[in-house]
N, C-alpha and C positions, 0 to 999 in steps of 0.2 A: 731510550737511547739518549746519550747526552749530546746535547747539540753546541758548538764553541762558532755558530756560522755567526756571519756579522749583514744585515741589511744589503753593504755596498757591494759583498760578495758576490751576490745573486740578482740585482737588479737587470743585469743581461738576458737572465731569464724571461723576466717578467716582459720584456720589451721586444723578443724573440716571440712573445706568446701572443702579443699586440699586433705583432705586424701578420704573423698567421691568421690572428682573428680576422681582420681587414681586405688580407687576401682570400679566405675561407669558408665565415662564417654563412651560417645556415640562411636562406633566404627564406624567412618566417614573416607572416602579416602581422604579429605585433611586433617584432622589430621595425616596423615605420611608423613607430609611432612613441612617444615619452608619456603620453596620457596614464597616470598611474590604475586609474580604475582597470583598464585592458592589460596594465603590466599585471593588476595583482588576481585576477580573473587568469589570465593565462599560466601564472604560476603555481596557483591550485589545481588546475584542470592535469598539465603536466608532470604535478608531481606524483601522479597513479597510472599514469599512461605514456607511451610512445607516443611523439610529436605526429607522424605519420598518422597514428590511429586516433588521436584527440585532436587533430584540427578542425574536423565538423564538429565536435561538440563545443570546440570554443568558438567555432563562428554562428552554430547555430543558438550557442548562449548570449553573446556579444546583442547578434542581429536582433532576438526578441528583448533582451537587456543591457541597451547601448550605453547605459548610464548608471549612477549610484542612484539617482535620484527612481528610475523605472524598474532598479532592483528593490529596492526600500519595500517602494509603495504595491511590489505585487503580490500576488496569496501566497503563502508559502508552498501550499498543494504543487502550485503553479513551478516554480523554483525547483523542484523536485523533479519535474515531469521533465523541463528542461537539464538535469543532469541526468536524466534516465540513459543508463548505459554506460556509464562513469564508475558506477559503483562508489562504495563510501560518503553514503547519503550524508552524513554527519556534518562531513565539508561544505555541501550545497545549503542546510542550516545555518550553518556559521559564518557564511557570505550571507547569506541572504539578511543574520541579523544584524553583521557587519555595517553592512551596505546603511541602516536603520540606526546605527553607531553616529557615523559618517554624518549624515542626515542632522542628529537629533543633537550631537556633542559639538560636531565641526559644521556646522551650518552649511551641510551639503558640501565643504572642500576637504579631499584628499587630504590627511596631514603628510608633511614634509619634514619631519624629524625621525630617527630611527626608533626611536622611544615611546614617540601617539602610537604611531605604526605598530607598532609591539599590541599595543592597548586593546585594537579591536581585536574582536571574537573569531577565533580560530587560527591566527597569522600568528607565526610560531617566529624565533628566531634570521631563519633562512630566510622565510618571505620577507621578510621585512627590512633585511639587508640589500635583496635582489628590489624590491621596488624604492628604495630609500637611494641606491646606486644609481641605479639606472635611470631614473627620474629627477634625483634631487642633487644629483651630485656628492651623493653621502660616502663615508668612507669603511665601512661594513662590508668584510668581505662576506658572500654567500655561501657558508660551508652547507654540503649536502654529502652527497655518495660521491657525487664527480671530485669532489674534494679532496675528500678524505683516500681516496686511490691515485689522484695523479699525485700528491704531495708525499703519500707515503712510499711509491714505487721513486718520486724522485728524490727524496731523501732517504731512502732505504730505512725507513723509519717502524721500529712496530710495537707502536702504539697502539694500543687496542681501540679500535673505533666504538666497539661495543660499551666504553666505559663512559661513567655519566661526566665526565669530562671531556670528552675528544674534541666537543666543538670547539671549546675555549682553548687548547692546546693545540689545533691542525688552524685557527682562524690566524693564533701567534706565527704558523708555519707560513702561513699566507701573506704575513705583513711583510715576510722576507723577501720576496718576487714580485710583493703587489708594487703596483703604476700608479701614477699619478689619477688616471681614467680608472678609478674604481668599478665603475657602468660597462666598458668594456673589458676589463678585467676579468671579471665577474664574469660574463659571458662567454667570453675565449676560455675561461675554466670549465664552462658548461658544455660547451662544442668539444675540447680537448677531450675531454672525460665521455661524452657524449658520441662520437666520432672515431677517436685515437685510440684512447687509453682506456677502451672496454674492459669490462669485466674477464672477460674471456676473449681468448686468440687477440690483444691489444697489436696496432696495426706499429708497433715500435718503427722500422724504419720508415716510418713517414711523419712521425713524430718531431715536429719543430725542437726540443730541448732533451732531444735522447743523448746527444752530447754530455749532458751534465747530468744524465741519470743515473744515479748511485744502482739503482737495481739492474736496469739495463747493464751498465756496465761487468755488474756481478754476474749477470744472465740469472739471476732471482726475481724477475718480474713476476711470477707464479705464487710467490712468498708474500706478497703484500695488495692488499691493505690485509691485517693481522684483526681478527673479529676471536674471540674464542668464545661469548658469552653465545647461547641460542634460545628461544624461546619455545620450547615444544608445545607444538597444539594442542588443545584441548578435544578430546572427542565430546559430539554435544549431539542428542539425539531430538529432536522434533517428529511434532504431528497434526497432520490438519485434516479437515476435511470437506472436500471441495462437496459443496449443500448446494443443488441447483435443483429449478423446475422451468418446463418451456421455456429454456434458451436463456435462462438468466439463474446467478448463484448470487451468494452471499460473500461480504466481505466485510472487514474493519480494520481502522487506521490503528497501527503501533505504535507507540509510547516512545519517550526519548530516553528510556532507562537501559537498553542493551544492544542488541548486533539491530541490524536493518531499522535505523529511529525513523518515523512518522512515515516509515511506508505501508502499504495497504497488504493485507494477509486474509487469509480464509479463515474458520473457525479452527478451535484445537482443542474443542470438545463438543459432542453433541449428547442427547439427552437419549434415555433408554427405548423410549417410543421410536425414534427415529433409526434404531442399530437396522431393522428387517429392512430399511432402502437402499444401504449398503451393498452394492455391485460389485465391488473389486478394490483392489488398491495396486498400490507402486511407491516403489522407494529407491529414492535419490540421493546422490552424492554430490557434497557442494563444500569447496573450500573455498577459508576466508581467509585473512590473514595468520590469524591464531586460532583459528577452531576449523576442524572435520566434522562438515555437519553430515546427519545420516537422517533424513526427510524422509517420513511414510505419508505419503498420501490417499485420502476411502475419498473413495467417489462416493456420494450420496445423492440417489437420485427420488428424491419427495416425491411421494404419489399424492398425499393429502393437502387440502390447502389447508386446515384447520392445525394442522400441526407443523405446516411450513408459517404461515400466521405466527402461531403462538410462538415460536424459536425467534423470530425476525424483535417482535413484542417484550419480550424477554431479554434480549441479549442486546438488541439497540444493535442491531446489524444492516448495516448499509445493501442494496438491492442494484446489484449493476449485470452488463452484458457483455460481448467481446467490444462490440464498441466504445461502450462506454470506459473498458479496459485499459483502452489506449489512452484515455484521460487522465489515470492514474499511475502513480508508477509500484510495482511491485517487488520485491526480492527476483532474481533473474531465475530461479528453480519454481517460481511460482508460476513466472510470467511467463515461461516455456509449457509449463504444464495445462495452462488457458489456451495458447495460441493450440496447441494439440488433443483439447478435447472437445471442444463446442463445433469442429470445423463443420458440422454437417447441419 
């Protein structure tokens, strides 16, 4: 869509979006606060989960890891166990080495440039504009999904978000409405999009700038934001087998090389001596974001200890219980499957 709009056009916008923030915005515990380590903690946590359903996991991240400096220095087992329930363990690595960035580059301080902030591990674009705003006064607006839908429902724009450009052309959209208060800006776009400008059934007549909505006005709200690109999942079949004796099985820690990195799994092969302990199976369905997984699970239950011995010996296989369970964090299809079979 060719666009002939001019900055001074739309600044009403921007300033209609300010005064709704102000009157409106979400009363959140990191909103009291500028401290960038809790801005950039809360921005990971958030961007896999509903505010609602991820506030204990950011307060009970926070509370055991109030700092860069107590994230750095802890195990990383540990880091994990606290995102348990988040899903996309990969992120809680990426903080965690962050945090050890932070530490070892920035002599323990936050950087305040859009650019360091870029630097560390994991902090993609978005974050790094949302903590650079909101903290530093930077002038980066934070394009995400809330973005990329109010800008295109309000400039009735269709733009493919799915193209490996959208950021840099919806961020251009953005300079057109953005404020002086980048930091609240930002956020009034997050609440708006968050709030107003759903995905679905979007609440238009309560919408501070449906005045100036090109879709609204067309009544094409339904038409935008315009995606045509899709990624079709992957079918991917797995197999493990839960190997236990008197109240204790077997496990080992995953590699950083594909889906669920450094979390804890059962084996997913066992030796031909051991097929007669074999009691039964079950198989699970589990989606991820690009793959349909299809999990068989054998219960294996060892009668010998000469040949539970020998597999542990061999395979360098960790020896744990339900409780010690809770120590570790697992794939959610695994850690369902534990809490449901040992229970006796």
């Amino acid at each position: 869509m060719e666009k002939n709009n001019t900055a001074p056009e739309f600044l009403h916008v921007g300033n209609r979006l300010l005064e709704w923030y102000r009157n409106n915005a979400r009363d959140l515990p990191f909103r009291q606060t500028k401290e960038p380590y809790k801005i950039w903690i809360c921005e990971i946590v958030f961007q896999q989960t509903r505010i609602n359903q991820g506030l204990n996991h950011y307060n009970n991240f926070i509370k055991r890891f109030p700092d860069v400096k107590t994230l750095a220095e802890a195990e990383e087992n540990e880091v994990l166990l606290y995102w348990k329930g988040l899903g996309y363990y990969s992120r809680a690595i990426n903080i965690h080495k962050a945090a050890q960035q932070i530490m070892n580059d920035y002599h323990g301080v936050f950087p305040d440039q859009y650019d360091e902030i870029l630097k560390l591990k994991g902090i993609g674009k978005y974050t790094a504009a949302a903590v650079s705003s909101i903290c530093f006064g930077g002038r980066t607006p934070a394009v995400d999904g809330n973005f990329y839908r109010v800008l295109s429902r309000f400039f009735a724009d269709d733009f493919d978000i799915s193209n490996s450009k959208a950021f840099t052309y919806f961020s251009e959209l953005a300079t057109l409405v953005m404020q002086d208060n980048v930091g609240d800006f930002n956020q009034a776009m997050m609440d708006i999009g968050s709030e107003i400008c759903k995905p679905k059934n979007p609440l238009c007549d309560e919408c501070p700038i449906n005045e100036d909505c090109l879709a609204f006005s067309l009544q094409k709200i339904s038409d935008y934001p315009v995606k045509t690109k899709k990624v079709k999942a992957e079918d991917l079949a797995l197999t493990y087998y839960f190997v236990h004796r008197n109240g204790e099985f077997l496990i080992r820690q995953r590699a950083e090389d594909f889906i669920w990195k450094k979390l804890f799994e059962f084996p997913n092969a066992i030796p031909s001596e051991m097929e007669p302990f074999i009691t039964g199976s079950k198989t699970v369905n589990h989606k991820l974001t690009h793959k349909n997984l299809s999990i068989e699970i054998f219960n294996v239950e060892v009668a010998s200890d000469d040949i539970w011995n020998r597999f542990i010996v061999e395979n360098q296989y960790k020896i744990t219980d339900i409780q010690g369970s809770h120590e570790k964090s697992f794939p959610k299809p695994l850690e369902n499957y534990i809490q449901n079979s040992l229970k006796d």
